[in-house]
N, C-alpha and C positions, 0 to 999 in steps of 0.2 A: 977197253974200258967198258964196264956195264953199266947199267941205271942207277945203283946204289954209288958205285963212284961219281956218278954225276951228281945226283943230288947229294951226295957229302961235300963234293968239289963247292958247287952251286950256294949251298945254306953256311958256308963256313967264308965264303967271300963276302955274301952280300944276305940283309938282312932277310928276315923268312915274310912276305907281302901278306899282307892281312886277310886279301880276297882267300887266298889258297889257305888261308887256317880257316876261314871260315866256309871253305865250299861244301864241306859233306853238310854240315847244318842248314846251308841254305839251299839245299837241292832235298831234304827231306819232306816227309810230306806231312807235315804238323798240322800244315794250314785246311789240308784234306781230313784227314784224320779228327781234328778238333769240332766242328759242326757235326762232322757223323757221330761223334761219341756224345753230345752234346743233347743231338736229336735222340738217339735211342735212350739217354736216359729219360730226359722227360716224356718217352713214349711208355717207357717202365710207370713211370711217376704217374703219369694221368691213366694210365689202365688198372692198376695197383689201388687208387683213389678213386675208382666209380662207387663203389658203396659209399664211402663218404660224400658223395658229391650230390648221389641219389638223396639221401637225408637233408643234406643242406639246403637241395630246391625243394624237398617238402617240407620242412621247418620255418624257412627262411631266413636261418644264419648260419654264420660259418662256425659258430663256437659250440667244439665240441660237448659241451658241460651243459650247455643249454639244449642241445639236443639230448642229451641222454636225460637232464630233467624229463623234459616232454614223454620221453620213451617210454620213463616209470611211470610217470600219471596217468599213460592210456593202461596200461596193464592194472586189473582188479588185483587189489589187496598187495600191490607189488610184489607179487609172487609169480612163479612163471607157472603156463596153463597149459602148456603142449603136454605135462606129465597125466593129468586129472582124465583125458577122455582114455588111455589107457587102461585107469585102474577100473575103468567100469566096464570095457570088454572082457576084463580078465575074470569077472565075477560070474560066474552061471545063473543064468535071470529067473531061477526057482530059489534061489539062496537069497535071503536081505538080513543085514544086520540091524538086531535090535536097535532102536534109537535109545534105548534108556541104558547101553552099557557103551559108553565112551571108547574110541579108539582113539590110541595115538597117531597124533600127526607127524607123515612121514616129514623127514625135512627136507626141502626142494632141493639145497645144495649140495646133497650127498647122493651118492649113485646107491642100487641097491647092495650091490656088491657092500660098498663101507659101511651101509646100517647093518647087514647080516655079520660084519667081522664085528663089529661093537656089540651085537647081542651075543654072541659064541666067544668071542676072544674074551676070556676072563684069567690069564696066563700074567697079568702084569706083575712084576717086581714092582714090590714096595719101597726098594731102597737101589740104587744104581751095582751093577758086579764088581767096579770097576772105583777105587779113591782119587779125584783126578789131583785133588790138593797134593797126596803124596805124589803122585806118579809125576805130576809137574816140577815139586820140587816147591812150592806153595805153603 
């Protein structure tokens, strides 16, 4: 007789003991397992969260909205400034532009790239290629 016949013998006489349904569960190691995943996320969380945390002790709150007010108000004209010391290395310091013929202002939130496609790209359709009312069924 082998293993298999015993425990068919075994579980068909007498009922199946609770400990043995429950042994592989309780020899796991969840209890091990659960703190270390626990710690590594809030290790993720609090590393991930040091810029934020940096602003919050300099502001002295935790709300977002109110730090980013403060942000805008130290910044002139609420425009960003790291672009401005560029355009004036680019200029050769024997070249100045008249003051009395206006230039357009670049706009800060486009790259150069996208203001060069909006002066050259003049390709647009004035009407779509495509009926979507028919083509839906509309």
């Amino acid at each position: 007789m082998n293993d298999n016949d015993a425990t068919t013998d075994k579980n068909t006489t007498q009922g199946i003991h609770p400990d043995e349904l429950m042994a592989d569960i309780s020899r796991s190691s969840l209890s091990k397992t659960l703190p270390i995943s626990l710690g590594t996320h809030l290790a993720v969380i609090l590393l991930t969260s040091i810029p934020f945390l940096v602003l919050c002790v300099r502001y002295g709150t935790m709300d977002p909205f109110t730090i980013q007010a403060a942000m805008q108000q130290e910044q002139p004209d609420g425009r960003d400034t790291s672009a401005e010391p560029l355009k004036q290395a680019d200029e050769p310091a024997g070249e100045t532009a008249p003051s009395a013929a206006p230039q357009p202002e670049a706009q800060p939130d486009k790259s150069a790239i996208e203001r060069e496609v909006e002066t050259t790209d003049s390709a647009r359709p004035d009407e779509p290629d495509i009926d979507l009312e028919a083509e839906l069924g509309g």
